[in-house]
C-alpha positions as CSV (number, residue, x, y, z in Angstrom):
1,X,117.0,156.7,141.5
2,X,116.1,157.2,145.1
3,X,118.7,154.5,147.7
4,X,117.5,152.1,149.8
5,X,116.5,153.5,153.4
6,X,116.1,151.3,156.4
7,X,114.4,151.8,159.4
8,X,111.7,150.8,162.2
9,X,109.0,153.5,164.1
10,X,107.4,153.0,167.2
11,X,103.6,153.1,166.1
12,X,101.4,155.4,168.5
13,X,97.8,156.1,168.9
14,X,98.2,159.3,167.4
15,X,99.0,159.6,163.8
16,X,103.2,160.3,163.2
17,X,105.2,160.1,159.5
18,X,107.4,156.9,159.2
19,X,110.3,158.5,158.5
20,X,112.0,162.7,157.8
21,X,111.2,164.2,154.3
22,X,113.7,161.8,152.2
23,X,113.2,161.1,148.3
24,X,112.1,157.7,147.5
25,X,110.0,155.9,145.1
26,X,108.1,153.5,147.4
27,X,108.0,152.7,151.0
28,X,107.5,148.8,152.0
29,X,106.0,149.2,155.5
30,X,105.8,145.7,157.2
31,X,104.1,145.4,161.0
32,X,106.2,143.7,163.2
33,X,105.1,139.6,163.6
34,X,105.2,140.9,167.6
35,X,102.9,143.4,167.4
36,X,99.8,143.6,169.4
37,X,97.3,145.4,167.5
38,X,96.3,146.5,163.9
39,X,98.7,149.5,162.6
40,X,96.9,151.6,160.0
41,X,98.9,152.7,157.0
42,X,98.3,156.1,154.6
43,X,98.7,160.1,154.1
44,X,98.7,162.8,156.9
45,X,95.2,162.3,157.3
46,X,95.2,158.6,158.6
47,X,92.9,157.2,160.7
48,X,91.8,153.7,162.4
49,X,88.9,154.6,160.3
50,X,90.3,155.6,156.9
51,X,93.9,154.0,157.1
52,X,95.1,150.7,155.4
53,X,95.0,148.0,158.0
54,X,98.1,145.5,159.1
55,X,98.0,142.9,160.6
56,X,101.1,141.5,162.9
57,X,103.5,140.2,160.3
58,X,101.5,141.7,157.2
59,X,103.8,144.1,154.7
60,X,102.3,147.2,152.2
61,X,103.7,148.8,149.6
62,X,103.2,152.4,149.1
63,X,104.0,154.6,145.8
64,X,105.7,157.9,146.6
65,X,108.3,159.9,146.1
66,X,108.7,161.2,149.9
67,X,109.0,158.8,153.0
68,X,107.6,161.9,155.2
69,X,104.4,161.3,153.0
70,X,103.3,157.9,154.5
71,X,102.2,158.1,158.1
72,X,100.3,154.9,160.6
73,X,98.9,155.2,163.5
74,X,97.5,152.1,165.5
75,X,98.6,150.2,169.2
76,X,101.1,152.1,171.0
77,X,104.1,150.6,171.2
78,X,103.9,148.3,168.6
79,X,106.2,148.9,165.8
80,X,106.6,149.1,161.7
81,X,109.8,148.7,159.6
């Protein structure tokens, strides 16, 4: 059973991994209720176009079993935990 990892990222226009190569079995990624813009949620590939959308304040849960797997990408500056 993987432990429970906290943590925030700075979101950015371009795409960037939420966290360093870690075992896990899911990663809860929640936007910030102070965020600006939308912050897009999924693999390496991730897009505003392709990418699960949050909203300020709005929470996903992902299934994996690596934290380097899940990526966003959305408003600079804004930020995920």
């Amino acid at each position: 059973m993987a432990s429970v990892i906290s943590g925030a990222k700075t979101v950015a226009a371009s795409s960037a991994k939420v966290g360093a190569s870690q075992g896990v079995d899911s990663v809860l990624v929640l936007a910030l209720i102070a965020n600006s813009g939308t912050t897009y949620v999924g693999g390496s590939d991730v897009t505003t176009a392709n990418g699960f959308p949050l909203a300020a304040s709005a929470a996903v849960s992902v299934a994996c079993d690596d934290l380097a797997d899940v990526w966003v990408i959305g408003t600079a500056s804004d930020v995920v935990r």
